[in-house]
Structure formats: C-alpha cells, structure tokens
KEKE-3310 file (N, C-alpha, C; in steps of 0.2 Angstrom, whole numbers, plus 5000, padded with zeros to 4 digits):
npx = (4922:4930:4942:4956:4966:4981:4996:5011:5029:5043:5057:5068:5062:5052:5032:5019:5001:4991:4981:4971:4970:4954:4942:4939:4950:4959:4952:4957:4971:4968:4962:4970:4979:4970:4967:4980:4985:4977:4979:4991:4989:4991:5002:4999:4988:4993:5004:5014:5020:5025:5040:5056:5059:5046:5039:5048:5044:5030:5031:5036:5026:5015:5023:5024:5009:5005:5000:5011:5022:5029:5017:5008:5014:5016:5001:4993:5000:5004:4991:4984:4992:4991:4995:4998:5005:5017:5032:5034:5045:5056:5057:5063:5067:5064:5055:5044:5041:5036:5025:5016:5014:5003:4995:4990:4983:4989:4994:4994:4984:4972:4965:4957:4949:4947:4937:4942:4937:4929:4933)
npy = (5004:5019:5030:5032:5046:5051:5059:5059:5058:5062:5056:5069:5074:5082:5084:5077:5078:5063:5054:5040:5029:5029:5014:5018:5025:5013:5005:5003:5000:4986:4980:4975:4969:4959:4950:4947:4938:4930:4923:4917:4909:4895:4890:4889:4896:4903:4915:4917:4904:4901:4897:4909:4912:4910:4921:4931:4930:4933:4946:4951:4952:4959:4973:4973:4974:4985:4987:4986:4990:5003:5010:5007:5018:5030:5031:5031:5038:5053:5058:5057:5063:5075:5089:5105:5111:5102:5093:5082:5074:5076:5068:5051:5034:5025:5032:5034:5021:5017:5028:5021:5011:5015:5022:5011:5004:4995:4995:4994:5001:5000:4996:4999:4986:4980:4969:4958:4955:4938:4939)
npz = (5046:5050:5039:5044:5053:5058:5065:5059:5066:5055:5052:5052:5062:5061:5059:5052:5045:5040:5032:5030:5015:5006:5003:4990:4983:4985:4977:4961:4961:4972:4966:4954:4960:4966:4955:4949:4958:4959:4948:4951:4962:4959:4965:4977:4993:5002:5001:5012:5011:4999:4989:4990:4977:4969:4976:4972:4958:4957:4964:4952:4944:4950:4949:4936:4931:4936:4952:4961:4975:4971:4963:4973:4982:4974:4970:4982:4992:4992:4992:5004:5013:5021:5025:5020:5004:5003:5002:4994:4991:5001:5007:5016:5008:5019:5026:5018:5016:5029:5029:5020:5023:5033:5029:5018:5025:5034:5047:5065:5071:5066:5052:5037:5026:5010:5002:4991:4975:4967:4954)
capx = (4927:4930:4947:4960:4973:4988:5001:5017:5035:5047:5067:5069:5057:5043:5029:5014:4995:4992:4975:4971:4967:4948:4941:4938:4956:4962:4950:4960:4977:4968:4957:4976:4981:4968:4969:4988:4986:4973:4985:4996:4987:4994:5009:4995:4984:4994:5011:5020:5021:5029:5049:5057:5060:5039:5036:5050:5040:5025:5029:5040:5019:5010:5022:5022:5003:5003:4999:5018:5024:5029:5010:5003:5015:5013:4993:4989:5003:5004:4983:4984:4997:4987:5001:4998:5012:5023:5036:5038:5053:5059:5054:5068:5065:5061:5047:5038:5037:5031:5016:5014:5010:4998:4990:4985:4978:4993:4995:4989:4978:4967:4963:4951:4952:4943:4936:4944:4932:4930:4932)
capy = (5007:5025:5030:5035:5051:5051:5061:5055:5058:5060:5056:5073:5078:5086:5079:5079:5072:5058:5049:5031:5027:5024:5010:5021:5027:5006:4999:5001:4993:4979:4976:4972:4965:4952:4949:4944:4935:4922:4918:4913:4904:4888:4890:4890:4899:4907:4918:4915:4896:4902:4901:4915:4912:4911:4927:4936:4931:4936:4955:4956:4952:4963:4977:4975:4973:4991:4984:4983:4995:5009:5010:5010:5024:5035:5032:5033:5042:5060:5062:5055:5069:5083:5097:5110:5111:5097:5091:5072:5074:5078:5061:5046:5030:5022:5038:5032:5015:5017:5029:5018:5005:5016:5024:5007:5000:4988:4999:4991:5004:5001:4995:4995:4980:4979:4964:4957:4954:4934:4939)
capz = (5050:5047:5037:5052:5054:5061:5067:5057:5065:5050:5054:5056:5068:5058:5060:5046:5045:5035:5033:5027:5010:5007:4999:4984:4983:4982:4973:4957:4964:4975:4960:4949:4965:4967:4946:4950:4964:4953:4940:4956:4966:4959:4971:4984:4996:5006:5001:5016:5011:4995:4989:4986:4969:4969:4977:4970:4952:4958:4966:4947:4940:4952:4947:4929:4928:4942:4957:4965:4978:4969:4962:4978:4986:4970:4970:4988:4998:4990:4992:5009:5017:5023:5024:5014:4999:5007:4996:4993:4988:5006:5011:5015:5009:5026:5028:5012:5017:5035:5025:5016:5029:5039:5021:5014:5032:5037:5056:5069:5075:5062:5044:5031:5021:5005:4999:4984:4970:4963:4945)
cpx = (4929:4938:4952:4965:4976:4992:5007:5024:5041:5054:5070:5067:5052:5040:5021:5008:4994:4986:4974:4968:4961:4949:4939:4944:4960:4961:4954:4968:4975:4963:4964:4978:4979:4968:4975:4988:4982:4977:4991:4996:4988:5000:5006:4991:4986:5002:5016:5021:5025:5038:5049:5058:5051:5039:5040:5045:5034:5023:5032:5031:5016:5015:5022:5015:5000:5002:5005:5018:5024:5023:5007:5006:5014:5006:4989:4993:5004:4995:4981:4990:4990:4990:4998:5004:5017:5026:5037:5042:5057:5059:5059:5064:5060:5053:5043:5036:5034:5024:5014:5011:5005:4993:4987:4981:4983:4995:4990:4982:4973:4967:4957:4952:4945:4943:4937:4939:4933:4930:4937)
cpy = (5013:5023:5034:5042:5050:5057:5059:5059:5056:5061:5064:5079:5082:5079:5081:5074:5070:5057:5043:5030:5025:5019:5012:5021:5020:5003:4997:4996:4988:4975:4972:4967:4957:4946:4945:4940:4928:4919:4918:4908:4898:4887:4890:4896:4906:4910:4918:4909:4896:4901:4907:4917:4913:4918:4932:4938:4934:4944:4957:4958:4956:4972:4978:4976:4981:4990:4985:4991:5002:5012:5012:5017:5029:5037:5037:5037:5051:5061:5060:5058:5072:5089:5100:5113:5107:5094:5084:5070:5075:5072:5055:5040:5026:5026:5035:5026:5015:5021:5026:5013:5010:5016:5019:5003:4993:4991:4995:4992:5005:4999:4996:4991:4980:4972:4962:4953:4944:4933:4934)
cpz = (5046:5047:5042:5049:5059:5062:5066:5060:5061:5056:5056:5062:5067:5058:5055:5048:5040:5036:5031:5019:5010:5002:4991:4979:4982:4979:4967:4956:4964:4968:4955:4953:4966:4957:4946:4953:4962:4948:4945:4961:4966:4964:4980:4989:4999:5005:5006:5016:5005:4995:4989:4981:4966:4972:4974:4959:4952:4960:4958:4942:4941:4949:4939:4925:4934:4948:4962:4970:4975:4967:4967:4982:4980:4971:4976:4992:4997:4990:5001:5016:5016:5023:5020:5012:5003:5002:4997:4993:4994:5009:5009:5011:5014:5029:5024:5015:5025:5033:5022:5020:5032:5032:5017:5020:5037:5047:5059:5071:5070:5053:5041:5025:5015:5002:4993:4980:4968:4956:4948)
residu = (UNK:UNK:UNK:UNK:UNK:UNK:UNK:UNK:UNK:UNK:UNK:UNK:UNK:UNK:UNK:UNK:UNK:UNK:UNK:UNK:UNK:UNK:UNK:UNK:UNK:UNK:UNK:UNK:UNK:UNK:UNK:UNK:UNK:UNK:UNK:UNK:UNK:UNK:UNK:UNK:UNK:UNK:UNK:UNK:UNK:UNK:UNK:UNK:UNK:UNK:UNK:UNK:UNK:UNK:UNK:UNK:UNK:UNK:UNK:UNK:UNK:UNK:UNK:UNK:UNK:UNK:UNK:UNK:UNK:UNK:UNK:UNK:UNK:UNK:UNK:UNK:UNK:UNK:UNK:UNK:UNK:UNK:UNK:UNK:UNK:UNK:UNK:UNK:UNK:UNK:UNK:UNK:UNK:UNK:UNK:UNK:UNK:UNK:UNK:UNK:UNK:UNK:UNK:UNK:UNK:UNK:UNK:UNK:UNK:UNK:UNK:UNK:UNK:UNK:UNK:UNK:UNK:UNK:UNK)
# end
C-alpha cells in the first residue's frame, strides 16, 4: 500500500499537506513498541481486555523505553508536513493528535501496518 497525502484542515482554517509515515520512518518506534509490548504480554493478548491500572503501566514503559506518544509525534509528524517552513509550534494539541493519527496509519482511508518483528 503506497504512503497516502492528505489535505489537513487546521482549527483555524489553513489547510497543509501531510503524508503517512513509511515503514522506514516507524521501524524504530514499532520496533520499542513491539519490545514493550513482550514484556506485557502477561496481562494478555489484547490491550482492550486490560485495567487501567495495566495500561496506564504499560503506556508509562513504552514512554520511558521511546516508544510513547510524544516519541512518535516528535519522530514522524515534523517530516510528514509538507509545507515549506511551517511552524509546529502554531499547532493546538487536538491538531498534533489528529496528525498524528493519519501520519502513523490509524485513518481510515488507509494504513500501512508494519509487521512487528518476533524478537
């Protein structure tokens, strides 16, 4: 599946192109990602079956081991604007995390999911 572009409407009405993170551009996260996600697996398969006292210990692993939020909007969302000279820094919360969701593959209209490694 090729990596998509977008047409982002920001909150205040600009509108900027975004692309999707390749699979190049993730590996290093989904690589900590699947890392963390091993040494959790005792609490089960599936994350939605979790407490929240379970997931809340496991998103504090993934960001202390890089993997957490902040990590992937740092990594992937400033190479993934296309603008020329776009300020970051002009971006609400709520903007970051809706790029965030199209830029890692979580948009409907398309993902690419990377295979997480069985180390």
């Amino acid at each position: 599946m090729p990596v998509l572009k977008k047409e982002i409407e920001l909150e205040d009405g600009r509108k900027i192109w975004v692309r999707q993170a390749s699979g190049m551009q993730k590996l290093k996260i989904e690589t900590i990602q699947a890392k963390v996600f091993r040494k959790f697996r005792h609490f089960g398969a599936n994350p939605a079956d979790w407490t929240e006292d379970q997931n809340i210990e496991f998103s504090d692993a993934l960001d202390e081991a890089g993997g957490g939020m902040e990590a992937q909007i740092n990594s992937w969302v400033p190479g993934c604007i296309l603008e020329e000279k776009f300020d970051m820094d002009s971006l609400t919360s709520g903007e970051l995390m809706g790029l965030l969701s199209f830029v890692r593959g979580d948009d409907p209209e398309g993902a690419i999911p990377l295979v997480n490694s069985s180390e």
